[in-house]
C-alpha positions in Angstrom: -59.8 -7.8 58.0 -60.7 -5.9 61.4 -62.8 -7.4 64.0 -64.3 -6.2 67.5 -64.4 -9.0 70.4 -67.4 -8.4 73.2 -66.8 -10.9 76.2 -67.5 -11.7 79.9 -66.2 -14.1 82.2 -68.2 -16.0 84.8 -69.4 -15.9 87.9 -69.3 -12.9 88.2 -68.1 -11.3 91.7 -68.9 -7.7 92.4 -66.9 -7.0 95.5 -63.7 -8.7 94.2 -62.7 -9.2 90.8 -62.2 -13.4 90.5 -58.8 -14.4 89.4 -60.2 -15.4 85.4 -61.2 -11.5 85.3 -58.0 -10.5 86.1 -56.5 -12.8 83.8 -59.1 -11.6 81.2 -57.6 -8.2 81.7 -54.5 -9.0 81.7 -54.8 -10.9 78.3 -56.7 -8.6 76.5 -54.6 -5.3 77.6 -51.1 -7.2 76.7 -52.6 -8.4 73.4 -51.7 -6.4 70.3 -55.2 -4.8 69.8 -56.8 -0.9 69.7 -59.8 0.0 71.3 -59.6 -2.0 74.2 -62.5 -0.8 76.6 -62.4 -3.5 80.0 -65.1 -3.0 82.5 -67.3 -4.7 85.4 -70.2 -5.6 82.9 -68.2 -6.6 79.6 -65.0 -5.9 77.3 -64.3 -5.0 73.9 -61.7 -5.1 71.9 -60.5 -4.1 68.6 -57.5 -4.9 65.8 -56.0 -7.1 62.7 -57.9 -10.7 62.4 -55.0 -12.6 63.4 -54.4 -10.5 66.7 -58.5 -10.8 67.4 -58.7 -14.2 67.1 -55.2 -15.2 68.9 -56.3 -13.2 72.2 -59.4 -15.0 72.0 -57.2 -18.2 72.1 -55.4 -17.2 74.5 -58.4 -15.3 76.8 -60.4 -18.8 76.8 -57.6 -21.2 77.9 -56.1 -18.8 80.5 -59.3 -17.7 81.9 -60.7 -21.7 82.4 -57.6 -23.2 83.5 -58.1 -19.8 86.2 -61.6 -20.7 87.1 -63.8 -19.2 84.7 -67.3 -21.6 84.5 -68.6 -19.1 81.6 -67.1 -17.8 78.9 -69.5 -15.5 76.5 -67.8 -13.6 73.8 -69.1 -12.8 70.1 -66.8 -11.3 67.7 -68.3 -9.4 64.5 -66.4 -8.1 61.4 -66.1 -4.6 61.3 -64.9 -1.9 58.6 -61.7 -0.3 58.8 -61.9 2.8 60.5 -65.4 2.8 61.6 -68.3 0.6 63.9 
C-alpha cells in the first residue's frame, strides 16, 4: 500500500521558521519516502505504508516535545504510480 501525508505544524512564524518546523523538515526529508514537497504553507509526502506511517510517528513526538501546539496532518491512500 502507498500513502501521501499532508501536514503543518503550529504556530506558525513567518519571519523565522520555529524549531518544530525545522524538526518537521528534518524528519520528513531523512525519512525513507518519495515525493517529498516541504514548504511555508504545508508538506507532503509520499512512499511504502510502513515508511508513511513511521515518519508520522516520529514527526508528532519530535515536533511536540520541540514546541509544536498544532499538529494537522491527513494521510490518504493512494494508487501506485499515480495521485
Amino acid at each position: 500500500m502507498r500513502l501521501r501525508v499532508e501536514f503543518t505544524t503550529e504556530p506558525f512564524d513567518l519571519d523565522e521558521a520555529p524549531e518544530h518546523a525545522v524538526v518537521a523538515r528534518e524528519v520528513i526529508e531523512t525519512a525513507d519516502l518519495d515525493e517529498v514537497d516541504v514548504g511555508p504553507f504545508g508538506n507532503t509526502a509520499e512512499g511504502g505504508a510502513d515508511a508513511v506511517l513511521s515518519a508520522v510517528d516520529a514527526l508528532l513526538r519530535r515536533t511536540l516535545a520541540a514546541g509544536a501546539t498544532r499538529v494537522s496532518l491527513q494521510v490518504n491512500v493512494v494508487e501506485e504510480g499515480g495521485r
